[in-house]
C-alpha positions in Angstrom: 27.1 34.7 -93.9 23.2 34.9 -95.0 21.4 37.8 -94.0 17.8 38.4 -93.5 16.6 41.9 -94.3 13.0 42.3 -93.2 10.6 44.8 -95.6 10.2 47.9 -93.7 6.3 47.6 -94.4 6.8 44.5 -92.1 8.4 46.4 -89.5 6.4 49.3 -89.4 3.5 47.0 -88.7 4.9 44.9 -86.1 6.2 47.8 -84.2 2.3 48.9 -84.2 1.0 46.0 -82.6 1.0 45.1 -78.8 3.5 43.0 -77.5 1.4 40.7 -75.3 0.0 38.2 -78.2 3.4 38.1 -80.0 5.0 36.8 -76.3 2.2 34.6 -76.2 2.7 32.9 -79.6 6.7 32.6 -78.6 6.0 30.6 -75.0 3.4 28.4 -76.4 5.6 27.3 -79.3 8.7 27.1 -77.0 6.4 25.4 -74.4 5.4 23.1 -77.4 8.5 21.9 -78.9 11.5 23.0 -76.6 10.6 22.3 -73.1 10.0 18.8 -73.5 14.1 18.9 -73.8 15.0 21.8 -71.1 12.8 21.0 -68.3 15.2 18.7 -66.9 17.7 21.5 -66.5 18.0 23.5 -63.2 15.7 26.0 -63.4 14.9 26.9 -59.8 17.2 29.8 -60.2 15.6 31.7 -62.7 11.8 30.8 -62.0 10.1 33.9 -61.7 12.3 35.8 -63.6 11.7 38.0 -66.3 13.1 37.7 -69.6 12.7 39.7 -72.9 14.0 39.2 -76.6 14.5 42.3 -78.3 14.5 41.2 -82.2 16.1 44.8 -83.2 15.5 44.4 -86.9 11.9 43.5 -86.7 11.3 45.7 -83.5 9.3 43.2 -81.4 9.9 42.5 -77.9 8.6 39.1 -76.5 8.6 39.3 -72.7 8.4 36.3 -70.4 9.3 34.7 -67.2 10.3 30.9 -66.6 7.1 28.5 -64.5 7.3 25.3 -63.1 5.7 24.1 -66.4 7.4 26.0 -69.0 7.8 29.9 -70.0 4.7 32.4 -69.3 4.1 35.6 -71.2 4.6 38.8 -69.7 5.0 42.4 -70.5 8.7 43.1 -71.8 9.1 46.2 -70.0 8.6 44.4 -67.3 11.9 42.7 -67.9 14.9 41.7 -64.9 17.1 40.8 -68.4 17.1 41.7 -72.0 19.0 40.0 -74.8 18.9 42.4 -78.6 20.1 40.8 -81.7 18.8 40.7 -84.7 16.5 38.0 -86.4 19.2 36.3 -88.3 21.5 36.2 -85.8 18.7 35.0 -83.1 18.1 32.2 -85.6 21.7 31.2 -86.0 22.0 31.2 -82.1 19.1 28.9 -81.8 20.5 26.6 -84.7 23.5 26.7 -82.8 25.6 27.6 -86.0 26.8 30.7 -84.1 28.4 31.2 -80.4 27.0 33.3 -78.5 29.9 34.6 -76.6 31.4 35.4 -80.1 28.1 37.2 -80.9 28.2 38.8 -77.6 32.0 40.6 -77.7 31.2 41.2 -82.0 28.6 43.6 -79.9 25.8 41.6 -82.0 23.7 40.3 -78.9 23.5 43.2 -75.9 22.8 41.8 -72.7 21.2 44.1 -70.6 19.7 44.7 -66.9 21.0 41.7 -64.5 23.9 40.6 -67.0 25.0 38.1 -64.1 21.2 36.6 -64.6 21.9 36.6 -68.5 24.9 34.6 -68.6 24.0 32.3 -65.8 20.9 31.5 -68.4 23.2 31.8 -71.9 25.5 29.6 -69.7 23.1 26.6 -69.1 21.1 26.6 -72.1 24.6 26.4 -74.2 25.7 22.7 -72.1 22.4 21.5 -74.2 23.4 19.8 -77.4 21.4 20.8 -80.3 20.1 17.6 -81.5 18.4 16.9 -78.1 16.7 20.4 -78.8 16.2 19.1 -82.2 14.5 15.5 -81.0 11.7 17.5 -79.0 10.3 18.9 -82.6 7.5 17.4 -84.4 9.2 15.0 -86.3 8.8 17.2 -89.9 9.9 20.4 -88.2 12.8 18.9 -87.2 14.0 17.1 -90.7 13.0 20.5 -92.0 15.1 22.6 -89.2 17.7 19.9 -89.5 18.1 20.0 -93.5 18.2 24.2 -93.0 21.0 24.0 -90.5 23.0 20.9 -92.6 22.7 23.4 -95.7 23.9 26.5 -93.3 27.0 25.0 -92.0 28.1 24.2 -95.8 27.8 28.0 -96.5 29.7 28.8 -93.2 31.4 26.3 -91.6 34.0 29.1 -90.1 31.1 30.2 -88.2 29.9 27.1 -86.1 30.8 26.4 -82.6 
């Protein structure tokens, strides 16, 4: 499996800086490219609710909660649910070339605060099949995400749902 070690310099820095733009950069790119494929899923549940993503290696927390029109920033301490993985395995989630329940009982993504509200959210956004996430990319971001993940499953096939 490919890891991704970030340089501590890196770390250091981003542990320095406030959370609040770093959320913000997260929910407009998600709002961007991702929700044009997810809004049609049941969100009535979670609007309002308060998410974070802990990326443990680079120590950044984005914080956010789910609107009518996509995800809105928010404070990550702030949070009703926090998932913690690290970057690589955040990536390999998203490019669905890892499970998440395997990730999850490998103690590789904690869910913590309302676990119930975590799953039911891990739960739905797993029934979406990756190439409709993939079709909502600008055209060249998806060719590129799609080459990364084609070139991923050769290294690991073992490892994709």
């Amino acid at each position: 499996m490919m890891t991704l070690t970030p340089p501590a310099t890196l770390v250091k820095l981003l542990t320095r800086l406030p959370a609040y733009p770093a959320s913000l950069a997260f929910v407009s790119a998600f709002n961007l490219t991702v929700w044009k494929s997810l809004q049609e899923l049941e969100w009535d549940a979670l609007q309002g609710r308060r998410f974070c993503v802990h990326i443990r290696d680079l120590g950044i927390r984005l914080g956010f909660a789910v609107g009518r029109s996509g995800l809105q920033a928010h404070a990550a301490e702030e949070a009703d649910v926090t998932f913690t993985a690290t970057l690589m395995d955040f990536i390999r989630l998203a490019m669905r070339l890892e499970d998440p329940d395997t990730l999850f009982f490998n103690r590789r993504l904690l869910i913590e605060g309302d676990t119930d509200l975590g799953l039911r959210t891990k739960n739905m956004l797993d029934g979406v099949e990756f190439d409709t996430l993939l079709a909502s990319f600008p055209r060249t971001i998806g060719k590129v995400v799609q080459r990364v993940r084609k070139q991923a499953l050769q290294v690991t096939p073992a490892h994709a749902p």
